[in-house]
Each structure stands twice: as structure tokens, then as C-alpha cells.
matplotlib code that plots the C-alpha trace (Angstrom):
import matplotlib.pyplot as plt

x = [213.5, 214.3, 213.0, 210.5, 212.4, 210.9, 210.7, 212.6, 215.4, 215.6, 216.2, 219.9, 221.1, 218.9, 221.0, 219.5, 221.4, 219.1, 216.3, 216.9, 217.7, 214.6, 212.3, 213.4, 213.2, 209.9, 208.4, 211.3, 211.5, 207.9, 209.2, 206.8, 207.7, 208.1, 210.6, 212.1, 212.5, 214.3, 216.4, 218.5, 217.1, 214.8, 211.3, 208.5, 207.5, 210.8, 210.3, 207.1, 208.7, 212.2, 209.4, 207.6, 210.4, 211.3, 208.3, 208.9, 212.3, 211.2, 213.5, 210.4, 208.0, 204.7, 202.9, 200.0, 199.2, 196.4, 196.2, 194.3, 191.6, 190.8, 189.4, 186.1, 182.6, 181.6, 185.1, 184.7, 181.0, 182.2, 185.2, 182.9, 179.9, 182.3, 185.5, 188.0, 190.8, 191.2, 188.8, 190.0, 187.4, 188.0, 186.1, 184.4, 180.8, 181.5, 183.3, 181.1, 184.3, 184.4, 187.7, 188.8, 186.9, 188.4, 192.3, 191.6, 190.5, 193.5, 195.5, 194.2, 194.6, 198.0, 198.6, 196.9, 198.9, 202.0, 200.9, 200.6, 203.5, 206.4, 210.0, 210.0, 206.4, 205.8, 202.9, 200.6, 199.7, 196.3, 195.0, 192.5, 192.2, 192.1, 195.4, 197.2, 196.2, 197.3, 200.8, 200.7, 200.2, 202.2, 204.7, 208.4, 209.3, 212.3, 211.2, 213.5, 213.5, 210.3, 209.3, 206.5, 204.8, 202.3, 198.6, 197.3, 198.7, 198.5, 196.2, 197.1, 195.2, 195.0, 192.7, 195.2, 198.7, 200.4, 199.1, 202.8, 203.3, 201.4, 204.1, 207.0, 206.0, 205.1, 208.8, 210.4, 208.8, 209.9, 212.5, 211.2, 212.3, 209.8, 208.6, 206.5, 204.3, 205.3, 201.7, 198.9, 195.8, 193.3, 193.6, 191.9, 190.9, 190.8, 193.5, 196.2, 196.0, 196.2, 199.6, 201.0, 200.8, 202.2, 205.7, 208.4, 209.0, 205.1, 204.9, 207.9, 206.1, 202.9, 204.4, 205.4, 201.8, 201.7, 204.3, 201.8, 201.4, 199.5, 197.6, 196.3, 193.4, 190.3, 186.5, 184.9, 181.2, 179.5, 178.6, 178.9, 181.5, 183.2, 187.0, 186.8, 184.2, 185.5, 188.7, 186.8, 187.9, 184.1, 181.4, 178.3, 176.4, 179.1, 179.0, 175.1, 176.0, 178.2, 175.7, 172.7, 175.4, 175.3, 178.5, 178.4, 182.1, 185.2, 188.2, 191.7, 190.2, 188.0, 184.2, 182.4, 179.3, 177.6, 179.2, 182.8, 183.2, 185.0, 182.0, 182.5, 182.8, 185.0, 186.5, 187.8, 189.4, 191.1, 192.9, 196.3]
y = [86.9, 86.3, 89.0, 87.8, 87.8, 89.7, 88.4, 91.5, 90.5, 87.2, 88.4, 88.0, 90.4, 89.9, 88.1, 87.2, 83.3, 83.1, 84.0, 81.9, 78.6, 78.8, 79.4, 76.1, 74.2, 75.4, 75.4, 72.6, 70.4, 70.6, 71.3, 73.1, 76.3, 74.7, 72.1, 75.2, 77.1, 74.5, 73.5, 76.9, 77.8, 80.6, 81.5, 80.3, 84.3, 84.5, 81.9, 83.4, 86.8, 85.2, 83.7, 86.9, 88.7, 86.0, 86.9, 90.7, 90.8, 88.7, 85.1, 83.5, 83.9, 81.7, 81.6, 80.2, 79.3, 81.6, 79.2, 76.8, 79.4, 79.9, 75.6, 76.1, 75.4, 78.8, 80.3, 78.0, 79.3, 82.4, 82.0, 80.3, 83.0, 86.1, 84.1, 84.8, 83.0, 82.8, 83.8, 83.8, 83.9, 84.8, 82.8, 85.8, 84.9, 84.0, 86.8, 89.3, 92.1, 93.5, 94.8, 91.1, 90.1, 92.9, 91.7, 88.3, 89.6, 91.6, 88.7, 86.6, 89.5, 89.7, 85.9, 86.0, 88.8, 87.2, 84.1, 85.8, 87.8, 86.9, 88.3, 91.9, 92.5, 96.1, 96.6, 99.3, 99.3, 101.9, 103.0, 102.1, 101.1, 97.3, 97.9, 99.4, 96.1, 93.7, 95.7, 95.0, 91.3, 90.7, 87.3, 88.3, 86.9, 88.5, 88.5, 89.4, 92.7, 93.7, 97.2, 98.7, 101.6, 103.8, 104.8, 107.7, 110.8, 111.3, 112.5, 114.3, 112.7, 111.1, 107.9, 106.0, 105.9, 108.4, 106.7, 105.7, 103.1, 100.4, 100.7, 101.4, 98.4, 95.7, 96.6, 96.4, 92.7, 91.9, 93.2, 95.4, 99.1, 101.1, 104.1, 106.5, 109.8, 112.4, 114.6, 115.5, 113.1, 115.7, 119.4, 122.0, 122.7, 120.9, 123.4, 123.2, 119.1, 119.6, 121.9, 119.3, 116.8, 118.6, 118.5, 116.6, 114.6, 113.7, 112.9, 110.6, 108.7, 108.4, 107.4, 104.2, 103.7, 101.9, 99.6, 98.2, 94.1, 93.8, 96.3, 95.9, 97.7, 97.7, 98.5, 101.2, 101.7, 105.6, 105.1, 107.8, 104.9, 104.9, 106.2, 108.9, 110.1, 110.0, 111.8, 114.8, 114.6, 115.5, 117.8, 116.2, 118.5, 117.1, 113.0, 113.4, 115.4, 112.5, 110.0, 111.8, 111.7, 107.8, 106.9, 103.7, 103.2, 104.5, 102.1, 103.7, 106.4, 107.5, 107.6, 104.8, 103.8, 100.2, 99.4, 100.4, 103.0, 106.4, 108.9, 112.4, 114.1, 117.7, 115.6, 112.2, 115.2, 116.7, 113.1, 112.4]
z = [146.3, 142.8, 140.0, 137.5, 134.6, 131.6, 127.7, 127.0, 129.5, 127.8, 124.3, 123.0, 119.9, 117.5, 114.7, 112.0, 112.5, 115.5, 114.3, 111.8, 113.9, 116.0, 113.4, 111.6, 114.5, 114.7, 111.2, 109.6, 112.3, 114.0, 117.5, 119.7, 121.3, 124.5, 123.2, 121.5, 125.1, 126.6, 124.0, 123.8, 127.2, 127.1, 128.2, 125.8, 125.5, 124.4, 121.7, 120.8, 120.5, 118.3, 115.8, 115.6, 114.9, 112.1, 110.3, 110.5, 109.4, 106.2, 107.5, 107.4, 104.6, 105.2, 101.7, 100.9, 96.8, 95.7, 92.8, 95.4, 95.4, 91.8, 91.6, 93.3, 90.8, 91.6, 90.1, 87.0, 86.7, 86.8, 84.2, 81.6, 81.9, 81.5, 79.8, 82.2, 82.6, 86.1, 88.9, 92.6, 95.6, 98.7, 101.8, 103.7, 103.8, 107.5, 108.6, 111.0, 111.0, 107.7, 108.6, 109.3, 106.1, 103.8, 105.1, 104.0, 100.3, 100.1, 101.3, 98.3, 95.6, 96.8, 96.7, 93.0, 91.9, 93.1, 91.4, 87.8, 88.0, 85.4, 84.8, 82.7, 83.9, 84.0, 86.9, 87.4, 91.3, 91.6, 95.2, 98.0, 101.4, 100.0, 97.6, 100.4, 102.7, 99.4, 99.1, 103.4, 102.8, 99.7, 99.8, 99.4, 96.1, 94.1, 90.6, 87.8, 86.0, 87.3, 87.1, 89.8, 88.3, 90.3, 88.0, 90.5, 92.5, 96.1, 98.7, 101.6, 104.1, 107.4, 106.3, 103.6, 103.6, 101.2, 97.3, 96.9, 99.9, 98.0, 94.9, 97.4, 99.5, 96.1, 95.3, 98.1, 98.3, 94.9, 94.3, 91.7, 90.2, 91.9, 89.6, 91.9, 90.2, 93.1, 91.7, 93.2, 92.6, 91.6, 90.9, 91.0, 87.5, 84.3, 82.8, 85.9, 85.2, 81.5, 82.3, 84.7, 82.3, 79.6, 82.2, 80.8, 84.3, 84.3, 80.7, 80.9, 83.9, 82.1, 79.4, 80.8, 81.4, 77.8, 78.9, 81.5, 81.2, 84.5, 87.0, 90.6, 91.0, 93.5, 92.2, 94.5, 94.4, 95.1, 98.4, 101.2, 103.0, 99.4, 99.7, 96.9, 98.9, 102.4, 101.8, 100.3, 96.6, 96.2, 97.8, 98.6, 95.6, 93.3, 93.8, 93.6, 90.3, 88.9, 90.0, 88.5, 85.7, 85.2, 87.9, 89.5, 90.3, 91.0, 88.8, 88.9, 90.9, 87.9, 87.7, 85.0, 84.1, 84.7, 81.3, 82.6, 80.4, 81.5, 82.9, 80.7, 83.8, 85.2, 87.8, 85.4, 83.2, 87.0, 87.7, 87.7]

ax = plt.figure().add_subplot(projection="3d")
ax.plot(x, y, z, "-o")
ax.set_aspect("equal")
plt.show()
């Protein structure tokens, strides 16, 4: 009796000229995977599993323009009420998984972002669950001497990646120098942040913060779901505190007011 043969035992060494041929017969040349399976005589899994494997290793890099989502009326409502200059929107209204609907706004912010960014941009990346799903998501596009900065510290925590991925990652896609701040996010008092910035290997990083010509950045609200919250940067007692206090937000991982202004708060002063 013959032995079902597996996708696994199909697979030849993965070279990267492989890889390469069937996913331009596939996406170049419009065969379908079935054509593709018996043209170099494989399973269709196997094809499947080659054009997976395409997209992973970065031969293949599907991109869609963000620029096509900034043309709506509502985004030139929007652009003429606040005078903006661009405003993308992202089609979620008909998503029931917020998960699936928060992976399609980070895939448009990442699209947008790559869309803006020029040679000798210096970028700020900030953190948050939807930063860390744009970095994910973000096109491969080598972009001349582009420097990647990271704004905040990290947090030692098993619900985001370490604050770091999301600049490691935008580099690595770009092609960028990556510039990481290897700090804690928060201290513990206002004095042990005040002597960690005063370190010549933190100063020289922050520093570079006034080199910035474009950030990434999320908006979080002060919500018990809210990240800031969740990871246990505050107590319960203290986030009713900064509310009672005026917050509304979290932006760069600092508290502000519904003006956007910098809440005089104990824990903005603590943030690295």
C-alpha cells in the first residue's frame, strides 16, 4: 500500500530561487496553485506551504497604498475641520473581533507611516499593543539613511512584547539604524528618574529626541482595559487619583488632559 505522502515530505531545500519561482508564477503570471503543483510536480499543500514561506522570508512583499485610504469625504471633512494634512481611516465598522478590527488599524498606520516616510527621517516609534501590531505589519521598504529611534523604556511583562521590538522590528523592515533606550519605563521615584537621566548614555539617547521629524504613536484612553493600566504601572487608588486629576489619555505613555496638554502629575515626572 502506498504511504500518504506528507507536505512536509514534499518540501525540497528551501532556496530562496524556489521560493522565488513559484511565487511569480503565482502572483506574476496568475497561475493557480493547482497549475503551480503540476507544473514542478508537487502537492498543492506543498504549493500553499512554498508561497507561505515566500511571504515569511520577505521574497514576496504584498503592499497595499495607504494613500488609497486617506480620499474618502469623511477624511476630507476631517482634514478641513482640524487642518490636517492627511487623514487615513481605517474600515472597521463591520468587524465584530476587535482583535481582527484593531490588526486592520495597525495595518493601515503602518501602510501610512510607510507612505510619509522620506530619506534622513529620524523616527520616534512609542509603545502599545497597536504599535507593536503596526511594527508586525510594516511593508519592507529600504529607505535611505533612516534612523529608528525608540521614545519610552520597557516593561517587564508578559502582555506586550519587550517596548523595544516595535523599533527593532520598523528597522529591520527599513533598513534603518535602530537606536533603542535599554531603561526602565517608569521608576520608582521622581528623584531615581531624575538621576537616570542625568547618565551620559541616557542623555545622549534623549538627546536625539530633538532630531525627531516623524513619530508613531497610539492614543490610549483611562480605561480599566487601557494598557498603562493592565500591566500595573498604576494602583487602582492612583489612576482614580490622575483621573480625579483631569487625565483622559495616555500619549507617549504620559497622562494629558482633554486639551492634550501634559497632566502635572508624580507619575509623567517617573517616565522614561
Amino acid at each position: 500500500m502506498k504511504k500518504p505522502v506528507s507536505v512536509e515530505s514534499e518540501l525540497r531545500p528551501d532556496t530562496a530561487g524556489l521560493l522565488a519561482d513559484v511565487a511569480e508564477l503565482y502572483y506574476k503570471d496568475g497561475l493557480t496553485q493547482h497549475d503551480i503543483a503540476q507544473r514542478i510536480g508537487v502537492s498543492r499543500p506543498t504549493v500553499v506551504n512554498y508561497i507561505k514561506q515566500a511571504r515569511e522570508q520577505g521574497i514576496v512583499d504584498i503592499q497595499i497604498r495607504g494613500s488609497a485610504y486617506k480620499g474618502s469625504n469623511l477624511s476630507r471633512q476631517l482634514c478641513e475641520k482640524y487642518g490636517l494634512v492627511d487623514v487615513y481611516i481605517a474600515r472597521t465598522a463591520a468587524e465584530k473581533d476587535q482583535a481582527v478590527a484593531q490588526i486592520k488599524l495597525a495595518r493601515l498606520g503602518a501602510m501610512a507611516l510607510s507612505d510619509l516616510l522620506r530619506e534622513h527621517d529620524v523616527l520616534g516609534v512609542s509603545w502599545g499593543r497597536t504599535i507593536q501590531l503596526a511594527a508586525t505589519e510594516f511593508p519592507r521598504r529600504p529607505i535611505k539613511h533612516l534612523t529608528v529611534s525608540q521614545l519610552v523604556g520597557s516593561v517587564p511583562t508578559d502582555a506586550l512584547f519587550a517596548t523595544e521590538e516595535s523599533t527593532i522590528r520598523i528597522a529591520k523592515r527599513t533598513g534603518a539604524k535602530c537606536n533603542t533606550l535599554p531603561v526602565p519605563a517608569i521608576l520608582s521615584t521622581v528623584q531615581l528618574a531624575e538621576q537616570l537621566r542625568a547618565e551620559p548614555i541616557v542623555q545622549k539617547h534623549l538627546s536625539q529626541f530633538t532630531k525627531l521629524t516623524k513619530v508613531i504613536f497610539s492614543v490610549g484612553d483611562l480605561s480599566d482595559e487601557s494598557m498603562v493600566y493592565d500591566i500595573g504601572m498604576h494602583t487602582k487608588a492612583e489612576w482614580e487619583t490622575y483621573k480625579s486629576q483631569g487625565a483622559k489619555g495616555v500619549l507617549v505613555g504620559r497622562l494629558v488632559d482633554d486639551r492634550g496638554d501634559v497632566l502635572d502629575s508624580d507619575f509623567n515626572q517617573r517616565i522614561l
